[in-house]
C-alpha positions in Angstrom: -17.4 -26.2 17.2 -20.8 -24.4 18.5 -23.3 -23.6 15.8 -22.2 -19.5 16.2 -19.2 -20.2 15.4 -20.1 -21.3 12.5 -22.2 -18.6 11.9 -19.8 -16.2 12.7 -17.6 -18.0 10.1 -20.2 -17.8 7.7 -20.8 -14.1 7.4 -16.7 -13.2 7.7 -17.1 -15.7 4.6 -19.2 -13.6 2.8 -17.7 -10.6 4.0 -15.0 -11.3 2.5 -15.9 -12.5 -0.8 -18.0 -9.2 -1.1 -14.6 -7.3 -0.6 -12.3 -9.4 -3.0 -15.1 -8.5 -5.6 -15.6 -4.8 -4.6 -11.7 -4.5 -4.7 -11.5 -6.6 -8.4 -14.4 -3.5 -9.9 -12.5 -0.8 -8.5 -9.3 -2.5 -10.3 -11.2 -3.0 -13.1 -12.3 0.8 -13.0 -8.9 2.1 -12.4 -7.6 0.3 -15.6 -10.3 1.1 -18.0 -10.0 4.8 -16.7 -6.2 4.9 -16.9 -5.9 3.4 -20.6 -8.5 5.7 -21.8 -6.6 8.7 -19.7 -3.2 6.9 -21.9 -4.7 7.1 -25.2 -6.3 10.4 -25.2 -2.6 11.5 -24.1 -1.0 9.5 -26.4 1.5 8.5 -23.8 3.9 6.1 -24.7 5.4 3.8 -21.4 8.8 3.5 -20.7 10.9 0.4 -20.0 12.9 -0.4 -17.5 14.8 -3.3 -16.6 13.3 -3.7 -13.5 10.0 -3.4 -14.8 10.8 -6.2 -17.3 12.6 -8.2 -14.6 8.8 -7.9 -12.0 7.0 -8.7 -15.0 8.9 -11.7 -15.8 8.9 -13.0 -11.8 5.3 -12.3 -11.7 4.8 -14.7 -15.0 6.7 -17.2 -13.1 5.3 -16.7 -9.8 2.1 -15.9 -10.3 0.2 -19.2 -11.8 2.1 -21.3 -8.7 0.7 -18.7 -6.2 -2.7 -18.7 -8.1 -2.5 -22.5 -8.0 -1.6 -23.2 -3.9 -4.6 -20.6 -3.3 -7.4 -21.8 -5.6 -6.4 -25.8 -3.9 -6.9 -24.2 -0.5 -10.1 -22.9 -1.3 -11.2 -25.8 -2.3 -9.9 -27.7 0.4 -11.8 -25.0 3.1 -14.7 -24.1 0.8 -13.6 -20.5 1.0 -14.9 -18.1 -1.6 -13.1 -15.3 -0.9 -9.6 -17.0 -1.3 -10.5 -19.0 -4.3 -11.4 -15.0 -5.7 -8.0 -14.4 -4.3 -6.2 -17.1 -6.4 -8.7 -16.2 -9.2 -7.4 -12.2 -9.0 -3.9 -14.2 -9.1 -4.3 -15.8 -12.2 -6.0 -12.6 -13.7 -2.3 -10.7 -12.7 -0.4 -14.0 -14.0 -2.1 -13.2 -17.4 -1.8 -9.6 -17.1 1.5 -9.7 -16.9 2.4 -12.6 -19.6 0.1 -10.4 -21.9 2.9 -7.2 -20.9 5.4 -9.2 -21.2 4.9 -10.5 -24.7 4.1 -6.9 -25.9 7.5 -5.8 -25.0 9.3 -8.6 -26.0 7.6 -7.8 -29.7 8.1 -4.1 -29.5 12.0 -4.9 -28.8 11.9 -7.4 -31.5 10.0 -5.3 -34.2 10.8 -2.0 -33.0 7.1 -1.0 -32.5 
């Protein structure tokens, strides 16, 4: 491989690590803006079976996914997909975290 190349691969490398970062703030943003948005309405979510259904696939699904990706990375030295499979285990715990909550609202009524 000529020494642009690698170069070339380089800066897409960093590229795209500042992206996956950029994109995991504005997430971050969004959420913290949305919950605060929640409370001061008081909202309440609703429940829906295939709400409850995605968030049980994603527990499931999610940690595998997060797994295959964070090897991969490792295996190519990639920083942007091991943030990729770390963004994947953030939305693994996200969702186990949602679905516990509304297994103990069902369970206590809450």
């Amino acid at each position: 491989m000529p020494w642009w190349s690698r170069v070339l691969l380089d800066v897409v490398e960093r590229r795209a690590a500042r992206l996956v970062g950029g994109i995991l703030v504005l997430i971050g943003l969004y959420l913290a803006v949305a919950a605060v948005v929640a409370l001061a309405n008081q909202s309440r979510p609703d429940r829906t079976a295939v709400g409850v259904a995605l968030t049980a696939t994603s527990v499931l699904v999610l940690p595998v996914l997060a797994r295959a990706k964070l090897r991969l990375s490792n295996q190519l030295g990639s920083s942007a997909l091991h943030g990729d499979g770390v963004l994947s285990l953030a939305g693994a715990a996200l969702a186990a975290a949602t679905l516990i909550s509304l297994l103990v609202e069902s369970a206590f009524g809450w």
